[in-house]
C-alpha positions as CSV (number, residue, x, y, z in Angstrom):
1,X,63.9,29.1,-59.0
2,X,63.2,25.8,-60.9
3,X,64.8,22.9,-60.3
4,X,66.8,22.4,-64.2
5,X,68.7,19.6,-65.8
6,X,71.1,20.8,-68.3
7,X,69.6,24.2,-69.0
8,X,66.1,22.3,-68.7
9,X,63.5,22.5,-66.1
10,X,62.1,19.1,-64.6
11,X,58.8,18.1,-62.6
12,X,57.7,15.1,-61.2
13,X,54.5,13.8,-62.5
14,X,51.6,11.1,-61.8
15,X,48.5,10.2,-63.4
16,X,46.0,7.8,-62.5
17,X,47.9,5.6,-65.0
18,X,51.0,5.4,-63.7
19,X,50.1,2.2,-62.2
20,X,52.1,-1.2,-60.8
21,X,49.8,-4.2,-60.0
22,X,51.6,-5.9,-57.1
23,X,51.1,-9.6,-55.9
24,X,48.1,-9.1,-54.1
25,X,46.3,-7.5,-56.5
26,X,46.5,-3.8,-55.2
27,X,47.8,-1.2,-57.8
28,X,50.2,1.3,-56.5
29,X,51.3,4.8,-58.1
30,X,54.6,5.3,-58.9
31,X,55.7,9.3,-60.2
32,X,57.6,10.4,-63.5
33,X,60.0,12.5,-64.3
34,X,59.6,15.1,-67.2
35,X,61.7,17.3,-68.6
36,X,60.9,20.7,-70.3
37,X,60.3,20.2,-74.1
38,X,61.5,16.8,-74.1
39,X,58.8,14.0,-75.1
40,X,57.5,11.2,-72.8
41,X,58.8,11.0,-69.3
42,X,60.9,8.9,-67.5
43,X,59.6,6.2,-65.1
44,X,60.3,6.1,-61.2
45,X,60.8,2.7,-58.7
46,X,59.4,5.1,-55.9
47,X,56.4,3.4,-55.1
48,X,53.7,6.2,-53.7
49,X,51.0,3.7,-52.5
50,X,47.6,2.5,-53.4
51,X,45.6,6.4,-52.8
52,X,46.0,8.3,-56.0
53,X,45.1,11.3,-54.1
54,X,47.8,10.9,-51.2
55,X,50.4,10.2,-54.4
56,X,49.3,13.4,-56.1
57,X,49.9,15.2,-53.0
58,X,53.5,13.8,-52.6
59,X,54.1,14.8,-56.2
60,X,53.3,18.4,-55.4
61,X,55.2,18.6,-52.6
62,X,58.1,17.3,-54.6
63,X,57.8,20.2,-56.7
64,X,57.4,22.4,-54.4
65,X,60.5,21.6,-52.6
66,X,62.5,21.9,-56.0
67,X,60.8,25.3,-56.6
68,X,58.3,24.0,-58.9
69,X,55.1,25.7,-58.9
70,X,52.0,23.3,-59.8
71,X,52.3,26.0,-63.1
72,X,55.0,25.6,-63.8
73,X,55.0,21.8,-63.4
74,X,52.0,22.1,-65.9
75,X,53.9,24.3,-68.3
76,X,56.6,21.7,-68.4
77,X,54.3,18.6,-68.8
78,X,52.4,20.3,-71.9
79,X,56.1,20.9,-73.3
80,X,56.8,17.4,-73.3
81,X,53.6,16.6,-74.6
82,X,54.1,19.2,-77.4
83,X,57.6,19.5,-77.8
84,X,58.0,20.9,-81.2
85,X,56.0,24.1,-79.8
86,X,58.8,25.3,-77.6
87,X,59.0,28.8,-78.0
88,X,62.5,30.3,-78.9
89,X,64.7,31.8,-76.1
């Protein structure tokens, strides 16, 4: 079972630009939220450190914990990215 807001699955989501410069120069990751057939995504605080591979594994065991399979997190992504080709229920 997905994890849904109002009627809508969510994910969490990072991407090699979903960056923060801090102080010292490093550049942390910090995860997204996106929700099914909704455009954009909506910013976290949660800062995942400087190793984008070590954030991307956090955000897939997120998911996972939620229910979220990494296909269905990609399904949900591509919605938002494509909302208007939601397919009716």
């Amino acid at each position: 079972m997905s994890f849904t807001l109002d009627g809508k699955r969510i994910c969490f989501y990072i991407s090699e630009a979903m960056v923060k410069s801090h102080g010292d120069g490093s550049r942390h990751f910090y995860p997204a939220i996106v929700t099914e057939h909704e455009p954009g995504y909506n910013p976290t605080d949660w800062d995942f450190g400087t190793d984008f591979k070590l954030a991307q594994e956090a955000v897939i065991s997120l998911n996972s914990k939620r229910g979220v399979s990494q296909a269905e997190a990609t399904e949900i992504v591509t919605s938002s990215m494509f909302p208007r080709s939601q397919t009716a229920s």
